[in-house]
C-alpha positions as CSV (number, residue, x, y, z in Angstrom):
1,X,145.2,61.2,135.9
2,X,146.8,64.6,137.0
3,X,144.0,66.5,137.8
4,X,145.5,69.8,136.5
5,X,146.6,68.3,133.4
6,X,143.8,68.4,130.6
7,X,142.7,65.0,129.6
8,X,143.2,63.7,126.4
9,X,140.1,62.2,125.6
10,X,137.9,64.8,123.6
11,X,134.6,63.7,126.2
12,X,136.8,63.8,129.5
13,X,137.9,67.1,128.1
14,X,134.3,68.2,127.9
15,X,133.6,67.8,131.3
16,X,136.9,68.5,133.0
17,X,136.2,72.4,131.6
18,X,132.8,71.9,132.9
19,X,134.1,71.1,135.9
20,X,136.1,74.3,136.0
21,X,132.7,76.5,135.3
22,X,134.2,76.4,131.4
23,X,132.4,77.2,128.4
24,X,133.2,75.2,125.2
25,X,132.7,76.8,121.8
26,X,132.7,75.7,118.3
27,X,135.1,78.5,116.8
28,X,134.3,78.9,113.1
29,X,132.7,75.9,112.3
30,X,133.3,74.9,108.3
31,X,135.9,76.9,108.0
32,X,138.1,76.5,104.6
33,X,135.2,74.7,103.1
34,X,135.2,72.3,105.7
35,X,131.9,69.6,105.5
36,X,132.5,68.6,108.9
37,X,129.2,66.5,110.1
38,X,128.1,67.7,113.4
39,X,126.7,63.8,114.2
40,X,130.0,64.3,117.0
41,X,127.5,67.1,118.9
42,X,125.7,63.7,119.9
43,X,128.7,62.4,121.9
44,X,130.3,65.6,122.7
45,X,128.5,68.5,125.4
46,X,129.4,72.4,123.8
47,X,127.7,75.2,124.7
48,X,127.8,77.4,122.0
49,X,128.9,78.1,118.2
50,X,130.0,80.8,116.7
51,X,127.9,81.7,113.9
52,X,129.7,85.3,112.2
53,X,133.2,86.3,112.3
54,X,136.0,87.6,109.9
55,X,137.0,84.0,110.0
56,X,133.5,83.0,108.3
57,X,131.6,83.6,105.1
58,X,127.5,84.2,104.7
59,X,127.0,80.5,104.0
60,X,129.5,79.3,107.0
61,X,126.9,81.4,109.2
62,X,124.2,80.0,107.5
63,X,125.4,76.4,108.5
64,X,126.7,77.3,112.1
65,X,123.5,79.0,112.5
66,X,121.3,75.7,111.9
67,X,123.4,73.5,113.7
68,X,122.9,75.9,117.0
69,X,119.4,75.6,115.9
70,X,119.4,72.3,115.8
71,X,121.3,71.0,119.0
72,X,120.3,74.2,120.8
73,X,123.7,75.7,121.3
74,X,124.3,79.2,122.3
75,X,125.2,81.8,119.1
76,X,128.2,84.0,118.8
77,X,129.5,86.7,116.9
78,X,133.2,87.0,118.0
79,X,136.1,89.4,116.2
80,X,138.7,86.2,116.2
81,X,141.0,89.0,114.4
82,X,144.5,87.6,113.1
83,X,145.0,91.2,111.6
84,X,144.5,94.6,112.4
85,X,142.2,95.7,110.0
86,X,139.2,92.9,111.0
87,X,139.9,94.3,114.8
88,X,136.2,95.4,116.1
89,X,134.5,94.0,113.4
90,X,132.3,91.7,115.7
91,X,131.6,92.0,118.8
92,X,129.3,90.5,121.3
93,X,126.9,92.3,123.2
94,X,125.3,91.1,126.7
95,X,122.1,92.4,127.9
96,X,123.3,92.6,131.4
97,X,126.2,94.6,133.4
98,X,129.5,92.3,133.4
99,X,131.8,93.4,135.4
100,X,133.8,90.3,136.5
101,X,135.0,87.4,134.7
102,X,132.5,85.4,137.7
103,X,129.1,87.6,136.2
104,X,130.6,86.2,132.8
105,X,131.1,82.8,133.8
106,X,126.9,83.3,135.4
107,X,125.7,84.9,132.7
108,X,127.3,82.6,129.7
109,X,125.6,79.6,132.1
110,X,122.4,81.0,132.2
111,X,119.8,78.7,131.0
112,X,117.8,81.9,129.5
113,X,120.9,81.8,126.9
114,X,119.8,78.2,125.3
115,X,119.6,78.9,121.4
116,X,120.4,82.3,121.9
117,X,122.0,84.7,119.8
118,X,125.2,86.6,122.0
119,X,126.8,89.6,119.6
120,X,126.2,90.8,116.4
121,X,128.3,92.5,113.6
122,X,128.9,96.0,113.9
């Protein structure tokens, strides 16, 4: 396998971000009314899910928030704007100085993050 070509394999994916100090989100889980089954959080290693965005709705939030909850997955609150008028309408706020994408990379490692909640809705 190319070593700078992503695998295609959703669990050798997984880890070759890993090994690349990446951090793998669930981006608006249930989305559209989906009734996805998180049982794939058993075989697959995330590190966080976004729980509020323009993309999501009270209940989406609600689910996202117990599946963090229950696989002990980071929490976000992300913008995710596709137009300009949702712009700014999340954001997420870090309780330490980030400067560099390499504080970034530290701090969204941290251990202190586990079940965490990273943002909130202006």
């Amino acid at each position: 396998m190319d070593r700078d070509r992503p695998p295609d394999v959703l669990t050798d994916l997984a880890a070759w971000v890993h090994r690349r100090c990446g951090f793998l989100i669930w981006a608006h889980p249930f989305r559209y009314g989906r009734k996805v089954s998180p049982a794939w959080l058993d075989e697959l290693p995330i590190d966080g899910i976004e729980i509020a965005s323009s993309n999501m709705d009270l209940q989406m939030g609600e689910a996202a928030l117990s599946v963090a909850e229950l696989y002990g997955l980071k929490t976000f609150v992300n913008s995710d704007a596709h137009r300009q008028a949702s712009l700014g309408c999340y954001g997420s706020d870090f309780e330490a100085d980030i400067t560099t994408m390499d504080q970034l990379i530290d701090y969204l490692n941290g251990d202190d993050l586990a079940g965490s909640k990273i943002g909130t809705g202006l």
